[in-house]
C-alpha positions in Angstrom: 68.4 9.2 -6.2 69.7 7.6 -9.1 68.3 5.6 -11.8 70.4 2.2 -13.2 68.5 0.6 -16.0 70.7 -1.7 -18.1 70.1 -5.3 -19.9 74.0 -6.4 -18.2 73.4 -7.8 -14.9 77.1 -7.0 -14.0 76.8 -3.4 -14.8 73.3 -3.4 -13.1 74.6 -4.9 -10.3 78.0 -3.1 -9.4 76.4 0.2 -10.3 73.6 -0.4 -7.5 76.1 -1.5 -4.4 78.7 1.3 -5.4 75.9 3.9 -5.5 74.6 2.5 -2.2 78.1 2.4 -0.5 78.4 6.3 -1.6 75.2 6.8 0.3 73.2 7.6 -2.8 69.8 6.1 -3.8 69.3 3.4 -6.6 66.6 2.7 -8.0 66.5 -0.3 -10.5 64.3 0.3 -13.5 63.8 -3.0 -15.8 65.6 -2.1 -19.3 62.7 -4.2 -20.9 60.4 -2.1 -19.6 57.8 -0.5 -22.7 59.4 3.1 -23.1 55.9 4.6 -21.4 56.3 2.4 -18.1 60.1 3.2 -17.9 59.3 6.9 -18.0 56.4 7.2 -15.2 58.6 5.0 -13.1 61.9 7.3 -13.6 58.9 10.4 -13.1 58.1 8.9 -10.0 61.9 8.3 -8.6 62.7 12.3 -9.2 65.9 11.2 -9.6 68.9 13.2 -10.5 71.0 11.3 -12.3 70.7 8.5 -14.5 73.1 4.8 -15.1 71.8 3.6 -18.6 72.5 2.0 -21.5 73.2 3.5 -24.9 69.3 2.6 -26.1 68.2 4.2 -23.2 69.7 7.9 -23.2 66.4 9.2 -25.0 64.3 8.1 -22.3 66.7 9.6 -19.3 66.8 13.0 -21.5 64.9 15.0 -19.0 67.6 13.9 -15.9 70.1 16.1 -15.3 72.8 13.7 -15.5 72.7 10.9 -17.7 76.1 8.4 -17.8 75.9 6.0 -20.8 77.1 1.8 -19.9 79.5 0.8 -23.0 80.6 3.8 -24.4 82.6 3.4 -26.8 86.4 3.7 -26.4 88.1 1.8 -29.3 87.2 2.6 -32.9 88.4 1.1 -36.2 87.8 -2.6 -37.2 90.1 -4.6 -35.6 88.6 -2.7 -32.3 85.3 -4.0 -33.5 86.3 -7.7 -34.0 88.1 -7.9 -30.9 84.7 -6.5 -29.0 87.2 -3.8 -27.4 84.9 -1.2 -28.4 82.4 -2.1 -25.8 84.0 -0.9 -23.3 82.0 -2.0 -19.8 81.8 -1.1 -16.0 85.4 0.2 -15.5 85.8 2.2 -18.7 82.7 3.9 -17.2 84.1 6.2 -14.7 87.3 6.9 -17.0 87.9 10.5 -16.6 86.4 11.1 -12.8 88.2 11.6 -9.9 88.2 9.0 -7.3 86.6 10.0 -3.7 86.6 8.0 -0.7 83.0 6.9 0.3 81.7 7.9 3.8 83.0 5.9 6.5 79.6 5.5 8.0 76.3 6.1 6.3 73.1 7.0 8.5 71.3 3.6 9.0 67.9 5.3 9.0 68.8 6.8 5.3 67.2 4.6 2.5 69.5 2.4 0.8 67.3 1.9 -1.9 64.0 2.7 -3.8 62.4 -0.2 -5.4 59.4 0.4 -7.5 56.0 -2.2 -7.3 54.0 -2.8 -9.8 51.0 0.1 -9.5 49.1 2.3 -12.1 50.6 4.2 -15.3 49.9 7.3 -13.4 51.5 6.4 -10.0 53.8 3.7 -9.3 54.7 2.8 -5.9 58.1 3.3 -4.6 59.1 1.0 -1.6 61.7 2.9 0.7 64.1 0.4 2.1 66.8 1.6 4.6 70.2 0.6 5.2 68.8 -1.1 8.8 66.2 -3.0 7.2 68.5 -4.1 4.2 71.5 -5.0 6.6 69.0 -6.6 9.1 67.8 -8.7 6.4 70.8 -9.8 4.5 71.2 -11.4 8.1 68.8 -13.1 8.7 69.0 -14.7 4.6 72.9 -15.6 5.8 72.2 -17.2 8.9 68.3 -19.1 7.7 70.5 -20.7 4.9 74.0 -21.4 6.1 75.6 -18.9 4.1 79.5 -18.6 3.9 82.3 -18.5 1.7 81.8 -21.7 0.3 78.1 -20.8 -1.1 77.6 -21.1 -4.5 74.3 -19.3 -5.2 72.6 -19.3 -8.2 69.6 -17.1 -9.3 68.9 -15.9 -12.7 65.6 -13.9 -10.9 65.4 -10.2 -13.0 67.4 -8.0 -10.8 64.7 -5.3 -11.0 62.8 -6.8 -8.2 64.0 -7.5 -4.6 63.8 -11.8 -4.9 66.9 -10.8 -8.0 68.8 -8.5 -6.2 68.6 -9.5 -2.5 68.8 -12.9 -3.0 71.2 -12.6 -5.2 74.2 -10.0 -5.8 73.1 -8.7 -2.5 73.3 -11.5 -0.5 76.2 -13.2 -2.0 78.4 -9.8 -1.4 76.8 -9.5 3.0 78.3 -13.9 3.1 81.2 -13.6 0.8 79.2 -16.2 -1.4 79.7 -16.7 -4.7 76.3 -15.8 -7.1 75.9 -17.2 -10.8 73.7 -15.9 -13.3 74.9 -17.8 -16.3 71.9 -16.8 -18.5 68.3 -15.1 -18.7 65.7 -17.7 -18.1 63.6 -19.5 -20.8 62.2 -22.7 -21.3 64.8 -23.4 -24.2 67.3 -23.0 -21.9 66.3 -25.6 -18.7 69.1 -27.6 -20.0 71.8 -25.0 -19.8 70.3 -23.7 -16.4 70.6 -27.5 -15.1 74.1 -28.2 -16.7 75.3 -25.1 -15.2 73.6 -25.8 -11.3 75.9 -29.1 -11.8 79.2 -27.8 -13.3 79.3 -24.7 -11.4 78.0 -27.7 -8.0 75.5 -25.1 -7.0 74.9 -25.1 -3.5 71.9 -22.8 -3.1 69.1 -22.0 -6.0 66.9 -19.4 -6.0 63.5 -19.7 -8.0 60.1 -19.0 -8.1 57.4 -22.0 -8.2 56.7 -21.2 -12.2 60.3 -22.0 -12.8 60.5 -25.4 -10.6 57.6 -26.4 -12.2 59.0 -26.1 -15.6 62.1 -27.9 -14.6 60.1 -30.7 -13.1 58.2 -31.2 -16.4 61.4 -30.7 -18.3 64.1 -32.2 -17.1 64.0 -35.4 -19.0 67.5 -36.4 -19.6 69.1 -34.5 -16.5 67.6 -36.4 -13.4 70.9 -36.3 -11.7 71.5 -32.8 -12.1 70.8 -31.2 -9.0 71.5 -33.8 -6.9 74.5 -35.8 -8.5 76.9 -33.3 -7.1 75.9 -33.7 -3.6 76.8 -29.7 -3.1 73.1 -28.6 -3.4 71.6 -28.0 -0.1 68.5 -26.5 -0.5 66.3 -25.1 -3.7 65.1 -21.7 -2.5 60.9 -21.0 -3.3 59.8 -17.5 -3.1 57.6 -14.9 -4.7 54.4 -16.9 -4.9 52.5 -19.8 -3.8 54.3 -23.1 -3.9 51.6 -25.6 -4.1 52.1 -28.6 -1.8 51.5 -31.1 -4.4 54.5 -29.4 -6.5 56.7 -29.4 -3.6 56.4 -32.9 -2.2 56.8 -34.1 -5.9 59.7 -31.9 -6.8 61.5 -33.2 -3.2 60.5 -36.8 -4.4 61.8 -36.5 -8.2 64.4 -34.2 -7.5 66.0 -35.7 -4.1 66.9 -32.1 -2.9 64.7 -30.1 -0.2 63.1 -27.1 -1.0 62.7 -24.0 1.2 60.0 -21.5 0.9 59.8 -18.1 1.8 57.2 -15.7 1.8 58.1 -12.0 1.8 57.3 -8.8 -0.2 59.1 -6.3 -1.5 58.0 -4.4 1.5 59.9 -6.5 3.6 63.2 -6.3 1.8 62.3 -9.9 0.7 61.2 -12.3 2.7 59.7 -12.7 6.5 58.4 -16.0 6.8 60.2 -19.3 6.0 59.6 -23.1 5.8 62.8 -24.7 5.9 65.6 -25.2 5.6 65.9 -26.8 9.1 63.4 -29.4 10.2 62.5 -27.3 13.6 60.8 -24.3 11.0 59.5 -26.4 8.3 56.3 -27.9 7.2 55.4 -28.8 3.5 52.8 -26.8 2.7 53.2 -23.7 4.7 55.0 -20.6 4.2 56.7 -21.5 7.5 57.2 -19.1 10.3 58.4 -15.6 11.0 62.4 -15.3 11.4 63.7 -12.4 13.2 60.6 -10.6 13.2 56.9 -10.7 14.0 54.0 -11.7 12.5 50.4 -12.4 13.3 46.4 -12.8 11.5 44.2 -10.0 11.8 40.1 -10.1 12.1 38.6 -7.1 9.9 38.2 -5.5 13.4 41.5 -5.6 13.9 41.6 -8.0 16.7 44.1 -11.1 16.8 42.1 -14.0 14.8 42.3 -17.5 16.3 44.2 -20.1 15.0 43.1 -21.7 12.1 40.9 -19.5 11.7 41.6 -17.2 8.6 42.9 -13.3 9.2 45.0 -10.7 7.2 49.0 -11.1 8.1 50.3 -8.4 9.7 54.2 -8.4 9.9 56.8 -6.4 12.4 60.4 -6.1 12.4 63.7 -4.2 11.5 63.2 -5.7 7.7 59.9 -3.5 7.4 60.1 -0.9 4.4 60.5 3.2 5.8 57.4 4.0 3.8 56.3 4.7 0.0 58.5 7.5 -1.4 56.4 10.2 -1.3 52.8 8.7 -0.6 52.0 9.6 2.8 48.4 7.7 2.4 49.2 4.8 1.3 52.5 4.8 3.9 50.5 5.5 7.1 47.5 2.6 5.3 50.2 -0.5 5.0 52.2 0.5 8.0 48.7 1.3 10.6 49.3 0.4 13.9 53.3 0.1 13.2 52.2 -3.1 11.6 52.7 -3.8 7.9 49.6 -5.0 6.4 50.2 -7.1 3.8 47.1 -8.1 2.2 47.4 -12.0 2.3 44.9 -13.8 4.1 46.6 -16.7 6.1 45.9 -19.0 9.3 48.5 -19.6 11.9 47.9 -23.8 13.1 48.4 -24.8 16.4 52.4 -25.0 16.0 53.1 -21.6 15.0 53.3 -22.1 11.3 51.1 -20.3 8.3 49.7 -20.7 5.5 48.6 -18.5 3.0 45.0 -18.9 1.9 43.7 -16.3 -0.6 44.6 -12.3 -0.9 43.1 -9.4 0.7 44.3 -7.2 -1.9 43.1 -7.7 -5.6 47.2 -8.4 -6.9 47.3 -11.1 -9.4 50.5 -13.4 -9.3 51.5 -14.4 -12.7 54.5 -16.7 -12.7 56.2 -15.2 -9.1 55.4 -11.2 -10.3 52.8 -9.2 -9.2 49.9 -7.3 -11.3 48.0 -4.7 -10.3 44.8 -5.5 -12.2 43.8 -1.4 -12.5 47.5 -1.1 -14.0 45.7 -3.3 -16.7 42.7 -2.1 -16.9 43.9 1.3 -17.4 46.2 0.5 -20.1 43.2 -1.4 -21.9 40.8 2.3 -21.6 43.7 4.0 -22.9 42.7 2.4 -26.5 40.7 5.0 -28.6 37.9 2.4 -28.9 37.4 1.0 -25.7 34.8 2.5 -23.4 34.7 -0.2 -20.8 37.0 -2.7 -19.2 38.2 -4.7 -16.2 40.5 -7.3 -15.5 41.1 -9.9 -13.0 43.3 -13.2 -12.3 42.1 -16.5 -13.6 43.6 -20.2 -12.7 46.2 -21.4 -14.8 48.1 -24.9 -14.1 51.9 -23.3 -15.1 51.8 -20.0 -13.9 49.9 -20.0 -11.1 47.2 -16.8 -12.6 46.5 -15.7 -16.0 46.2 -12.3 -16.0 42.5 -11.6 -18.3 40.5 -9.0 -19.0 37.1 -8.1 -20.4 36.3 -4.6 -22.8 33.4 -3.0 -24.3 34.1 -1.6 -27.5 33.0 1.6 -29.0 30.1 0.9 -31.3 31.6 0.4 -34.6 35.1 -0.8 -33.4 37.3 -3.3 -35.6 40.1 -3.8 -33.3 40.0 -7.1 -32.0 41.4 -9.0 -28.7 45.4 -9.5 -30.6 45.4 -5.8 -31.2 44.0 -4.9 -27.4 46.6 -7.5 -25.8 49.5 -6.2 -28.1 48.6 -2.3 -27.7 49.4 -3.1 -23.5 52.5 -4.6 -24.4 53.4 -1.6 -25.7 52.3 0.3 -22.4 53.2 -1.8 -19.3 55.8 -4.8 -18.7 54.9 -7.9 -21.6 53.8 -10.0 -18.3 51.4 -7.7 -17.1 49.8 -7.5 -20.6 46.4 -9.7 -20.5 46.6 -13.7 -22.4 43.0 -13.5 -22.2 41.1 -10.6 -23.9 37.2 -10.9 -24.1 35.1 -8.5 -25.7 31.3 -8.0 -24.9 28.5 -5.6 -25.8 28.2 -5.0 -22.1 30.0 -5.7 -18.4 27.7 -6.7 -15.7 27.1 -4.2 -12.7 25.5 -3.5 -9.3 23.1 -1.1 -8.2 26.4 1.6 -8.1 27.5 0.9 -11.1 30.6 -0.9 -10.3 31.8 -4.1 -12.3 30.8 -7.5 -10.5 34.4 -9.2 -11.2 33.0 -12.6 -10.3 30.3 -12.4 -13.1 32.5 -10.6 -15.3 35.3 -13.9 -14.9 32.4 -16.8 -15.3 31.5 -14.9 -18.5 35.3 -15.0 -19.4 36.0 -18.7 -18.5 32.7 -19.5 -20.7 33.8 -17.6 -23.9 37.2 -19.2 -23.3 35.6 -22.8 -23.7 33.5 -21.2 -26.6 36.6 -20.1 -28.5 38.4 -23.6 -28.2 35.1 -25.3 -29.5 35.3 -23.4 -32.4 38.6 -23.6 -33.7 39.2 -24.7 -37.1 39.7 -28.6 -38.4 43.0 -28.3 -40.1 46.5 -29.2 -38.1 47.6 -25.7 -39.0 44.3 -23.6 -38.8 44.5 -25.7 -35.0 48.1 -25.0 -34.5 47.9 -21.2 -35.7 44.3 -20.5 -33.5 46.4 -22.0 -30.3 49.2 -19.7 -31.0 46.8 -16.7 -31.8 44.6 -17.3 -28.2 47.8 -17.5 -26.1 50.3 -15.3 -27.6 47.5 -12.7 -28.2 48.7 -12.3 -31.8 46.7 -11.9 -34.8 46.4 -15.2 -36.6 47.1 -13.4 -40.2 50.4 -12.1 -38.5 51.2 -15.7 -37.5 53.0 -18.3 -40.0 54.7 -21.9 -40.2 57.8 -19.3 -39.9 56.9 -17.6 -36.6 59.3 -18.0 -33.7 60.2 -17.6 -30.3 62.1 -14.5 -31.5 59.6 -12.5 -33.3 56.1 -13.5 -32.0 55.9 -10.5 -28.7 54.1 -12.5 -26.6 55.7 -15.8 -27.1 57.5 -16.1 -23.2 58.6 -18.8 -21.0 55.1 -18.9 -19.8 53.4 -18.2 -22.6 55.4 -21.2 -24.2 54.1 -23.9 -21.5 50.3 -22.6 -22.1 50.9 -23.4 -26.1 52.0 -26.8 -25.4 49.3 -27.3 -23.1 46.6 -25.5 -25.6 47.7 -28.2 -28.3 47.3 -31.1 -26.4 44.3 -30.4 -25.4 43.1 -29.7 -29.2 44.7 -32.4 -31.0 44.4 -34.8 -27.8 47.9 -35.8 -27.1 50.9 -35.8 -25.0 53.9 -33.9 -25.9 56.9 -35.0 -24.1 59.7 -32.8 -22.2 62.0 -32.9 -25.9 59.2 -32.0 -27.9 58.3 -28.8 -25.6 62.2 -27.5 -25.6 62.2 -28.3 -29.0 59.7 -26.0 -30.1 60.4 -22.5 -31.5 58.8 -22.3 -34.1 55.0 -22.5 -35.3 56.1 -24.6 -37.9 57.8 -27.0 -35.8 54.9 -27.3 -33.2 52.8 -28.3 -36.1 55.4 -31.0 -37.3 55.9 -32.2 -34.1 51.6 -32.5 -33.6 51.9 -34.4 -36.8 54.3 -37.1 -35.1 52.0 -37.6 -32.3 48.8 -37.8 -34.3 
């Protein structure tokens, strides 16, 4: 096994087929990753070598063999100016002798190890064999007309299975073309749309978050998806698409979406609505596609249609198992079923739709949370004695992720200080928006937390908070920032920016705009939301629209 963690897609992505064609193991780790989550995972992989950048040798220093991405070659200034120095994927191998890969590789062996979002203390590592990966890449070529001609762009983080799959993986199984002309943000919905016209795009890959922000957004480029006439489909996966979204982004948009509902278990999808009229129905998450699928009663037993059951999937795309956790293995895959812990109904047709979750995961903008993940980051905190956390609504990124503490009696630290102490544990996404602190959690006769009173109590101190905000533009502006960024409001100025505020994401962004309008009691249009990156300029541009 072998770990590639690097912030270049193209070394990232090269590095993972050529390790896979040797019939090694790669396992992607996120190179944004808080130096504490990076570690457990590369614990967990027991990996025995390691692909990473520069910045990231300290970490790798306990694997045996660490090889550095953009070592330097070239000294001297000239070498510098000319970026020669940086010297990339080939430069990489300078000095080791070629061998021939294997002509044939076991397909049983796993092809990779990708690791799901799970506790500090032991993250999940999703075995995925050379079958189930080939068997899949498949079915994604033939479900969406790949060929030659494809043009696929998908600027998903490689580091999960919708990135990688769907994108360099995919693109190399059709002899596609994939583009990943830049790292998403909502600054940059232009460039993505320019470049899905330029580069005439004939497949994009999103998650809902992201066509949601483009069809808020997108004042200006109407005609860029469709103007070309090479676009055939906008690909939907990793979350819920809600049907309201959908029809309107078919409507505004003039380009039909397909949605797909897989897991990482599953290589990356399972089930899909569209693109062909015969397999798809707005509002579903379609039907299975070279594989099987059914709901399950609690007793096991084949629920009814329409009438709600776990989904149990079957097929050569099903993961080998959890690298070394037998229990949880022989749990998702009882009854050489995967279990997936979605609750959906199957309609008289065949298709399904998924209504509600089995499992406790909270889906924040197309990426799974592990609320206990959370929680346990939160207890780590010298003064908190209690805490839980938990997935409320939220209009632009489908959950919130939230979470309520008890503090040690006498405790200062406050809910920026709890929020950014996370960031500095787990991924920036899984860190909680919402941080509520009480004298005391609510509880059943067994002690345990009762999450549903624990969230009303939330959701009411939320309302509380906005009520008391103060009367000033600024003091309005700077308490929005502070409650969705999860900043300190004395660490927040008119000079705060996208850049140096931690929290301040592409999601994050859209819940700001949306927190200001709602306290100053306007409507900011699609140029005033790109145009914002800057405290400062949010409260210049409230100003305008009072």
């Amino acid at each position: 096994r072998a770990i590639v963690s690097s912030a270049d897609d193209i070394e990232s992505a090269s590095s993972f087929i050529g390790l896979m064609r040797c019939g090694a193991v790669p396992v992607m780790v996120d190179a944004h990753l808080p130096a504490p989550e990076w570690t457990e995972v590369a614990k967990a992989a027991k990996a025995s070598c390691a692909f990473v950048d520069q910045a990231l040798r300290e970490r790798a220093e306990k694997i045996t063999g660490v090889y550095e991405f953009g070592r330097s070659t070239k000294a001297g200034m000239l070498g510098r100016l000319l970026k020669r120095d940086r010297a990339g994927y080939p430069a990489f191998f300078e000095g080791i002798v070629p061998a021939a890969p294997p002509e044939k590789i076991d397909e049983g062996l796993d092809a990779y190890i990708m690791f799901t979002s799970g506790t500090t203390s032991r993250p999940k590592g999703v075995r995925i064999s050379h079958k189930a990966l080939f068997a899949h890449l498949g079915t994604l070529s033939r479900q969406f007309g790949y060929s030659g001609d494809s043009r696929i762009l998908n600027v998903l983080p490689l580091s999960h299975a919708d990135g990688i799959v769907q994108g360099p993986l995919v693109a190399l199984y059709s002899f596609a073309t994939v583009y990943r002309p830049l790292e998403f943000s909502i600054q940059r919905i232009t460039e993505l749309l320019d470049a899905l016209y330029r580069e005439r795009i004939t497949h994009f890959v999103a998650v809902p978050t992201m066509l949601s922000l483009i069809y808020k957004l997108w004042q200006g480029h109407e005609d860029s998806l469709s103007a070309s006439g090479d676009l055939k489909t906008v690909i939907s996966t990793a979350s819920y698409l809600e049907k309201e979204m959908w029809e309107g982004f078919e409507q505004k948009v003039g380009v039909r979406v397909s949605n797909v509902y897989g897991l990482t278990e599953t290589v990356a999808g399972g089930l899909f609505s569209g693109p062909a009229d015969s397999g798809r129905r707005v509002g579903t998450v379609g039907k299975p596609v070279d594989c099987e699928a059914m709901t399950a009663l609690d007793d096991g037993a084949p629920a009814p249609d329409v009438e709600p059951g776990e989904l149990l999937l079957r097929g050569d795309n099903l993961m080998t198992g959890y690298f070394e956790d037998y229990e949880a293995t022989a749990q998702a895959l009882a009854g050489s079923w995967l279990h997936t812990g979605d609750i959906a109904v199957r309609d008289s047709d065949g298709f399904y739709s998924i209504t509600g979750r089995k499992k406790n995961i909270i889906v924040t903008g197309g990426l799974n949370v592990q609320p206990e993940e959370v929680t346990e980051a939160l207890k780590a905190h010298p003064d908190v004695l209690e805490a839980v956390t938990f997935g409320v609504e939220d209009d632009v990124s489908g959950e919130l992720v939230a979470s309520c503490v008890v503090l040690s009696p006498g405790s200062a630290a406050d809910d920026a200080e709890l929020a950014e102490w996370c960031r500095g544990r787990i991924a920036h996404y899984k860190a909680p928006r919402r941080v509520h602190i009480f004298e005391d959690l609510p509880k059943g006769p067994s002690g345990k937390v009762i999450i549903a009173q624990a969230k009303k109590m939330a959701l009411e101190a939320a309302v509380a908070a906005e009520n008391a905000a103060g009367d000033s533009v600024i003091e309005k502006v700077l308490g929005a920032a502070s409650a969705v960024f999860k900043s300190p409001v004395k660490e927040l100025s008119e000079r705060s920016t996208t850049a140096d505020v931690a929290g301040w994401d592409s999601l994050a962004h859209l819940q700001f705009v949306v927190a200001l309008e709602e306290a100053f009691d306007i409507r900011l249009d699609p140029s005033d939301i790109i145009r914002i990156e800057s405290i400062g300029e949010a409260e210049r541009i409230v100003r305008e629209k009072l």
